[in-house]
C-alpha positions in Angstrom: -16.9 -82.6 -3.6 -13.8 -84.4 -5.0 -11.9 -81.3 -2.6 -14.1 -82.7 0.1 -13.2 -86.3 0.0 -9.7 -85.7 -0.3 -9.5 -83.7 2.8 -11.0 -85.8 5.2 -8.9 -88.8 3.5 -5.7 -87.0 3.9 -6.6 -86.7 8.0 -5.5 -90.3 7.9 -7.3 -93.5 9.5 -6.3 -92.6 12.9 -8.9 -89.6 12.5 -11.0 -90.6 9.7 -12.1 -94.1 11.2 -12.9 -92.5 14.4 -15.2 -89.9 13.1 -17.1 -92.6 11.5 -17.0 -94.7 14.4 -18.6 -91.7 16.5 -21.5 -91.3 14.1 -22.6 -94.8 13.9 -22.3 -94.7 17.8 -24.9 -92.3 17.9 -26.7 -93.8 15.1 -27.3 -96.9 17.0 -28.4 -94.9 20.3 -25.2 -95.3 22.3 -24.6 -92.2 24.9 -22.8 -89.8 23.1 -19.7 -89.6 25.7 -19.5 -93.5 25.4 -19.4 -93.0 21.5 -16.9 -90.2 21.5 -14.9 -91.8 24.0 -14.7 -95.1 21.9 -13.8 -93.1 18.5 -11.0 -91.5 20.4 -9.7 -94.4 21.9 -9.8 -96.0 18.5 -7.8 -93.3 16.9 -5.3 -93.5 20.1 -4.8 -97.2 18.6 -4.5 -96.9 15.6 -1.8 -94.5 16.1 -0.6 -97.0 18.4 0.4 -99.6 16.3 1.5 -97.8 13.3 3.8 -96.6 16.1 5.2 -99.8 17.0 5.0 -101.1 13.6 7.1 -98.6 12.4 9.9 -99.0 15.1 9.4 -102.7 14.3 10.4 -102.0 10.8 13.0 -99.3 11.2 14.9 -101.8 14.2 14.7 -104.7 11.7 15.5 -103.0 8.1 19.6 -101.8 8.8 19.5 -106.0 9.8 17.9 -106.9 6.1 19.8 -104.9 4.2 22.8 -106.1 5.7 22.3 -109.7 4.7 21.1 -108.5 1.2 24.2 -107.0 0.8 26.5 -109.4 1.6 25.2 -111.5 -1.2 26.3 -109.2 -3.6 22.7 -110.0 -5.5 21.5 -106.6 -7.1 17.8 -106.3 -7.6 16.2 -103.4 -9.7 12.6 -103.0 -8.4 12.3 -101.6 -5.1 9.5 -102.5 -2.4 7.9 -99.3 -1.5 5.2 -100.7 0.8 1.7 -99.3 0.5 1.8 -95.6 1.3 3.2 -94.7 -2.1 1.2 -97.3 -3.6 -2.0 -95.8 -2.6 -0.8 -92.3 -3.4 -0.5 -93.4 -6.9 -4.5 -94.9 -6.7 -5.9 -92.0 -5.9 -4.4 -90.0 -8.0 -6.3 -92.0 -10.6 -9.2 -89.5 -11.6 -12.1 -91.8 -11.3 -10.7 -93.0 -8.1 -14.0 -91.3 -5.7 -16.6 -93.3 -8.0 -15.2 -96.5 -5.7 -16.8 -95.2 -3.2 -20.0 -95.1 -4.1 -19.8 -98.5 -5.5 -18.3 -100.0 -2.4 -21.1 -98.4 0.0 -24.0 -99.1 -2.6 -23.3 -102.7 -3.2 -22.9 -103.2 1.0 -26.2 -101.7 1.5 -27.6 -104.1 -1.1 -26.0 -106.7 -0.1 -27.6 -106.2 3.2 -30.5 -105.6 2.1 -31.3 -108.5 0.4 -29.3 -111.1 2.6 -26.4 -111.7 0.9 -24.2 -110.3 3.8 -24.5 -109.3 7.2 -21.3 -107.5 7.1 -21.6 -103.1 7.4 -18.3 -102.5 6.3 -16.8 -98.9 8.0 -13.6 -99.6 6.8 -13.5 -96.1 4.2 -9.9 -95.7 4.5 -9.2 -99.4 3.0 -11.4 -98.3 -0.3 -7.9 -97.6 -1.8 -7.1 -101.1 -2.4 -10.0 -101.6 -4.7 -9.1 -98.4 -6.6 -5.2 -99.6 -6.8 -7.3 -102.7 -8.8 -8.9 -100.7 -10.8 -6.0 -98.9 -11.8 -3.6 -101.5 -12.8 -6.7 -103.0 -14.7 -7.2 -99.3 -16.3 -3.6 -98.9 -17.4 -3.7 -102.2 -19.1 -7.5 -102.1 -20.5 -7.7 -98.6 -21.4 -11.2 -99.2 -20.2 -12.6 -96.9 -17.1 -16.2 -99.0 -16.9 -14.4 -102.2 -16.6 -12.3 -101.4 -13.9 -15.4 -99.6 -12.0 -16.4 -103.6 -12.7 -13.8 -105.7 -11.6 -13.5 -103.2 -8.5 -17.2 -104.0 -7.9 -16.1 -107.5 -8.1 -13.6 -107.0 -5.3 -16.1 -105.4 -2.8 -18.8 -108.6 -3.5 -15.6 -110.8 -2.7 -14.3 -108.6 0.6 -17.8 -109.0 1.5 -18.3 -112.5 1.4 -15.2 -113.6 3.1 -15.7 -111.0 5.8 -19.0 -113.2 6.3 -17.1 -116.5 6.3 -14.3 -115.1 8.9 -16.3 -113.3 11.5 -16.4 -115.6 13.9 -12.8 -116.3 13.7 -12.1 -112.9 13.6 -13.9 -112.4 16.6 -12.7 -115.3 18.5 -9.2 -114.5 17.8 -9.9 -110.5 18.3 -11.9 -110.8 21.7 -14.2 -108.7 20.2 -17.7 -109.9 19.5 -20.3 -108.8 16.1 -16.4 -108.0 14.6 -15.2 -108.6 11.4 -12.7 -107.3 8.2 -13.8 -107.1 5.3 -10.0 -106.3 3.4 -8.8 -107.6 0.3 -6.1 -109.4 2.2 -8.5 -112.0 3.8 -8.4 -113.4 0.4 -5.6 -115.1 0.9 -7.3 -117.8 2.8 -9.0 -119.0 -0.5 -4.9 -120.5 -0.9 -4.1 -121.3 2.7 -6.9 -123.2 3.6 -6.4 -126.2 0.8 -2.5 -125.9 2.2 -4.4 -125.9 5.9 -6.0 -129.2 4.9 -3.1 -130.7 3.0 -0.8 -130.4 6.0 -3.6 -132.4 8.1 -1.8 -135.5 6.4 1.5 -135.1 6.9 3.1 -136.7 9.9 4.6 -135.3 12.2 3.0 -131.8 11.4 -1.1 -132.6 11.9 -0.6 -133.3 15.6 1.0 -130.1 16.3 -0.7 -127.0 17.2 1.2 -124.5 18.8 0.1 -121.2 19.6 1.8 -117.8 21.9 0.3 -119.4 24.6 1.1 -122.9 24.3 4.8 -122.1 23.3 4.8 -120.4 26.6 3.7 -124.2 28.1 6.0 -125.6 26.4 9.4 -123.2 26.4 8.8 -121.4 29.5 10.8 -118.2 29.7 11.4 -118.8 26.1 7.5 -118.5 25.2 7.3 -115.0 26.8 7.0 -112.0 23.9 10.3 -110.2 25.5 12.6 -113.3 25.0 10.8 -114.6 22.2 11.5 -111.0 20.4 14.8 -110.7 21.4 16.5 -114.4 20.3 14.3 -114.0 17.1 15.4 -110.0 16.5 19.5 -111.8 17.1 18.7 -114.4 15.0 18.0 -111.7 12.2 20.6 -109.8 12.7 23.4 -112.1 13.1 22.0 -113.9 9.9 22.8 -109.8 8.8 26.6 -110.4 9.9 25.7 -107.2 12.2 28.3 -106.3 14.5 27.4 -106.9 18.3 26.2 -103.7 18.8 23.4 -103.6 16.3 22.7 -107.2 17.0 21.9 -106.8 20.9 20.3 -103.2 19.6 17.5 -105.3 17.1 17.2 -107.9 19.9 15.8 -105.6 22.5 14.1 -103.3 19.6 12.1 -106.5 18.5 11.6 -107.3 21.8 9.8 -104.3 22.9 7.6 -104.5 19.7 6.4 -108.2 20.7 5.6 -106.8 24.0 3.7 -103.3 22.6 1.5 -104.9 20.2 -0.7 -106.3 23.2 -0.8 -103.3 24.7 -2.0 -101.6 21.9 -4.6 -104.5 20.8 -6.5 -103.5 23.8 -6.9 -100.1 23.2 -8.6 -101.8 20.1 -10.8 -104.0 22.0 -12.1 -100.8 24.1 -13.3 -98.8 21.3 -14.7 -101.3 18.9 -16.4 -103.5 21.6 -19.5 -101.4 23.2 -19.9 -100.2 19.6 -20.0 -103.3 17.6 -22.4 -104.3 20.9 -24.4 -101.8 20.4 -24.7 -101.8 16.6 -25.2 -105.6 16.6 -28.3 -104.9 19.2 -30.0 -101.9 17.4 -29.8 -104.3 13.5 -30.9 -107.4 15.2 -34.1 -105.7 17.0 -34.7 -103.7 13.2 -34.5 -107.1 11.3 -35.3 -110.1 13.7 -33.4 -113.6 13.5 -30.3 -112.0 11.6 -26.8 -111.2 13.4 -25.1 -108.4 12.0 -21.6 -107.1 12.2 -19.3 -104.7 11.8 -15.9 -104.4 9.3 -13.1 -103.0 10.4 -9.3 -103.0 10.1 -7.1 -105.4 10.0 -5.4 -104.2 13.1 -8.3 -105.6 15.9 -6.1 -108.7 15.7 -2.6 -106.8 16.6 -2.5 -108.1 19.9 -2.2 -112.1 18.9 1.7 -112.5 19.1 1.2 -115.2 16.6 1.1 -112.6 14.1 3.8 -110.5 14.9 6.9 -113.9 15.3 5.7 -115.3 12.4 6.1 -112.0 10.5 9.5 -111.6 11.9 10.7 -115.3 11.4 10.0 -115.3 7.7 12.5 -112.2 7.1 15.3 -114.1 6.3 13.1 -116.4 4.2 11.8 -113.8 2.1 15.2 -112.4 1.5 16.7 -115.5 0.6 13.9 -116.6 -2.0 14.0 -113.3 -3.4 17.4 -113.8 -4.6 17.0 -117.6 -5.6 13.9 -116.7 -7.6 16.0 -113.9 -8.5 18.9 -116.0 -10.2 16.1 -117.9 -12.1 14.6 -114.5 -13.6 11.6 -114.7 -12.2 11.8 -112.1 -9.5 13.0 -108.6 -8.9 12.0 -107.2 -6.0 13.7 -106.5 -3.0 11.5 -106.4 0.1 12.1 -103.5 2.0 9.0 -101.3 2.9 6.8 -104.1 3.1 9.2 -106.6 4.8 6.8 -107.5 7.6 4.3 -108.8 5.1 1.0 -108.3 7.0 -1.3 -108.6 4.5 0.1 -113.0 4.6 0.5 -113.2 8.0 -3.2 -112.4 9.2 -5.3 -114.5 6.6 -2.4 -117.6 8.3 -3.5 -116.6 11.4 -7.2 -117.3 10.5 -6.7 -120.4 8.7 -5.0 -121.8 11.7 -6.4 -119.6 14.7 -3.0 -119.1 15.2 -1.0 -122.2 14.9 2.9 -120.9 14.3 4.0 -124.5 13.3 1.3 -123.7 10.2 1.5 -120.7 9.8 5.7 -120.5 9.1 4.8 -123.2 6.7 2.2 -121.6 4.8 4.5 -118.0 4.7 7.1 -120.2 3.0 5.0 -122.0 0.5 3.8 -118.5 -0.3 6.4 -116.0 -0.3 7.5 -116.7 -4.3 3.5 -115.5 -5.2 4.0 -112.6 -3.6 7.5 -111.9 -4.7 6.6 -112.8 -8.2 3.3 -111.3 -8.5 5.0 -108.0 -7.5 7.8 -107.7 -9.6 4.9 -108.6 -12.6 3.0 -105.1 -11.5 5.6 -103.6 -11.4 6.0 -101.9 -14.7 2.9 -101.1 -14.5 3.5 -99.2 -11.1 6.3 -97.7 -12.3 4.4 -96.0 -15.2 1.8 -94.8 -13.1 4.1 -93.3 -10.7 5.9 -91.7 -13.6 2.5 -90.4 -16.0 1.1 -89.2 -12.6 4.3 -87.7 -11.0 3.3 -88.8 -7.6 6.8 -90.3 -7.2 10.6 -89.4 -8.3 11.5 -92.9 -10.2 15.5 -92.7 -11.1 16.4 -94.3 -14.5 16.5 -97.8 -14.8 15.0 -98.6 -11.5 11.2 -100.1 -10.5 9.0 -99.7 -8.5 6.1 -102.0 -6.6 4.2 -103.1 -3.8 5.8 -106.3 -2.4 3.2 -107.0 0.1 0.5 -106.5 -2.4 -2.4 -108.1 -0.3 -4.4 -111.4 -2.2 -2.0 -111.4 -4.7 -3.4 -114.5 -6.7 -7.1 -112.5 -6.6 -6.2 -109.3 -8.1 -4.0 -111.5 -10.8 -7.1 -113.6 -11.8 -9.2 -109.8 -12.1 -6.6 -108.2 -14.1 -6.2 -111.5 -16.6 -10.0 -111.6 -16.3 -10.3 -107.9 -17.6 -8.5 -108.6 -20.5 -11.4 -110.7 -21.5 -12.3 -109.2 -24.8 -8.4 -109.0 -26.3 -7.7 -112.4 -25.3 -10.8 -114.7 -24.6 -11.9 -116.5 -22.5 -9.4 -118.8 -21.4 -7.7 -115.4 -19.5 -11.1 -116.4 -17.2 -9.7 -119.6 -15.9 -7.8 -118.4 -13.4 -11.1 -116.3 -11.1 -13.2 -119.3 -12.0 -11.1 -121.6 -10.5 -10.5 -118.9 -7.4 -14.1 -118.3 -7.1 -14.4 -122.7 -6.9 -11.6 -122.4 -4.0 -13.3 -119.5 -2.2 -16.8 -121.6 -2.2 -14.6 -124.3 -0.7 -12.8 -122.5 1.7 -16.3 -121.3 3.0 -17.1 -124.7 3.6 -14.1 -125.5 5.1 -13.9 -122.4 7.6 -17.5 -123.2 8.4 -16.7 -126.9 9.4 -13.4 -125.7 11.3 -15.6 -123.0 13.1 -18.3 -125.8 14.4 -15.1 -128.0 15.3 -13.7 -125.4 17.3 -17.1 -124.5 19.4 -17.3 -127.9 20.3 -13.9 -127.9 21.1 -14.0 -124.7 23.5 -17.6 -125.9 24.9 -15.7 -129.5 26.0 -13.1 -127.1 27.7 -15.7 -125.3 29.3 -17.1 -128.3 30.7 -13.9 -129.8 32.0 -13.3 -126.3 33.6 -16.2 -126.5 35.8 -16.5 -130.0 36.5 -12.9 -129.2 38.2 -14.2 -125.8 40.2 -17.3 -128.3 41.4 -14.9 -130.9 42.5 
């Protein structure tokens, strides 16, 4: 079985995700060429934007490690993104019993209320298993990382209930949601979201892609936009012209791609999360189901993408400040374009960049320190498992370790019975945010309808006249 599993994990999401898309097509009595032909189209995408995400990164990283280097500020754990990372997590032996747990407590959950959320997302099952790993290595204790993994799932779950209809507003995809670890995040940026509501000068604004575009003109479109942000970088780099105008026009065509691709998103998941929001609501009357996917349904909001790229330099500058203070060791490299706090921004603010920059910079330190914290522990997995060639004297981690300040509290909560119960302050006073930030997103989401009803209104009052 274990053989099993790990085959059919090791085709990758593009092909994984699709073959489960396919059967819950035909599960919820979709024609089976319109099913197959949506599972394909959703591997095409996500093959897409792994594509263009990895020319992002590749035009953008000779600019990075330039303006690293001319600091002359050596840091001794290196960022090696989330490929390696997962490697490591399932190479953990009781890595497959997260599966089970995962699909067991969402069919419970369902079945008794407590979400309307059928996550598909298999492939992100990894992340709870990295959890339960760093909680095993410093616990000893297999059962109580099965726990605080189970722990995880209940809290994917939840906020994938409390984000779906800005998930789908934002993804043009209706009955959509994502139920990953990263979401998390909002449980911090939306107090930071309110906070800002007071601050002069900052409340009024609310700019978004298509607003800048408004407001800038040629500026606001994604080619420009990429390229003065892509020579911003690489100038910051002391780049020579060449490799300046050569991460202009590379950043450029990424900005420009990723809408592309979103749609190719958008054709796949729509007539199924349609049809499988049809086929549960006639099964269990008055309830609106959805469905939990990836992350990358929201590729296509430009938002996410100049945001990511802006904060670069930021990260690389507090990296070394924090750095100088002892505090951090990391370098972000692999993990650069921190995705993982760019989309819960995004959702927070439905896209406001103003916000959104803000929030990335308030931020940036609890990812860099929370990172170079794991990373011993990273380092000794990668060693004891030899799933990665670690040179003396050097680290390794995860910089863009998505909800960083969740899997913190879990870990310091698992250590419950060595150090009592004041290591449970920190998840009790997450779990008080996250009931807030419910209430919060729910308000935001009622203030939004009526905003885009108004609109509505205005729009055909004009046709009429």
């Amino acid at each position: 079985m274990e053989s099993i599993i790990h085959y059919i994990l090791d085709l990758g999401a593009a092909v994984f995700l699709p073959i489960i898309m396919i059967a819950i097509g035909l599960g919820v009595k979709m024609k089976p060429k319109k099913a197959i032909i949506c599972g394909l189209t959703l591997g095409i995408a996500f093959v897409a934007i792994n594509v263009v995400l990895g020319f992002m990164f590749t035009t953008i990283s000779p600019a990075a490690t330039a303006f690293v280097k001319n600091t002359g500020i050596a840091l001794k754990t290196v960022d090696v993104g989330w490929s390696p990372v997962a490697s490591i997590s399932w190479a953990w032996p009781y890595a497959l019993l997260v599966f089970p747990i995962q699909i067991g407590l969402n069919i419970l959950m369902l079945a008794f209320g407590w979400t309307n959320c059928l996550n598909v997302d298999m492939w992100n099952v990894w992340g709870k298993i990295f959890t339960a790993t760093l909680v095993v290595s410093l616990t000893g204790s297999v059962p109580v990382a099965l726990l605080i993994a189970a722990v995880q799932v209940v809290f994917e779950l939840k906020c994938a209930d409390i984000m779906e209809k800005t998930i789908s507003s934002l993804a043009k995809i209706p009955n959509v949601t994502c139920a990953h670890v990263m979401n998390l995040e909002c449980v911090i940026l939306a107090p930071i979201n309110r906070m800002l509501d007071f601050i002069p000068g900052i409340n009024n604004i609310n700019i978004d892609a298509d607003k800048l575009k408004e407001k800038i003109g040629i500026f606001g479109e994604n080619s420009v936009m990429g390229f003065l942000v892509g020579v911003f970088i690489a100038t910051l780099g002391k780049c020579s012209v060449k490799v300046i105008l050569q991460t202009g026009v590379g950043i450029a065509a990424a900005l420009v791609l990723f809408p592309i691709v979103a749609n190719f998103f958008i054709e796949a998941l729509g007539p199924i999360a349609e049809s499988a929001g049809s086929f549960m609501r006639n099964k269990y009357k008055g309830r609106n189901f959805y469905i939990g996917v990836d992350w990358s349904v929201l590729g296509g909001r430009t938002e996410l993408w100049v945001v990511s790229i802006l904060i670069v330099p930021v990260e690389l500058v507090l990296a070394i400040v924090l750095a100088k203070f002892g505090i951090n060791s990391v370098l972000p490299l692999a993990a650069i374009i921190n995705i993982g706090a760019t989309i819960p921004a995004l959702l927070v603010t439905r896209g406001n960049i103003v916000r959104m920059f803000i929030m990335q910079v308030i931020t940036t330190p609890i990812y860099l320190v929370v990172s170079s914290l794991f990373a011993p522990i990273i380092t000794k997995l990668a060693i004891e498992q030899k799933t990665l060639d670690v040179p003396a004297g050097q680290f390794l981690t995860f910089y863009g370790t998505e909800g960083p300040e969740l899997r913190w509290a879990l870990i310091k909560a698992a250590n419950l019975m060595q150090e009592g119960v004041i290591v449970l302050i920190p998840i009790i006073v997450f779990t008080l945010l996250f009931i807030w930030t419910a209430k919060y997103m729910k308000k935001k989401d009622e203030q939004f309808e009526i905003e885009e009803n108004l609109e509505t209104q205005v729009v055909e009052t004009e046709v009429v006249d």
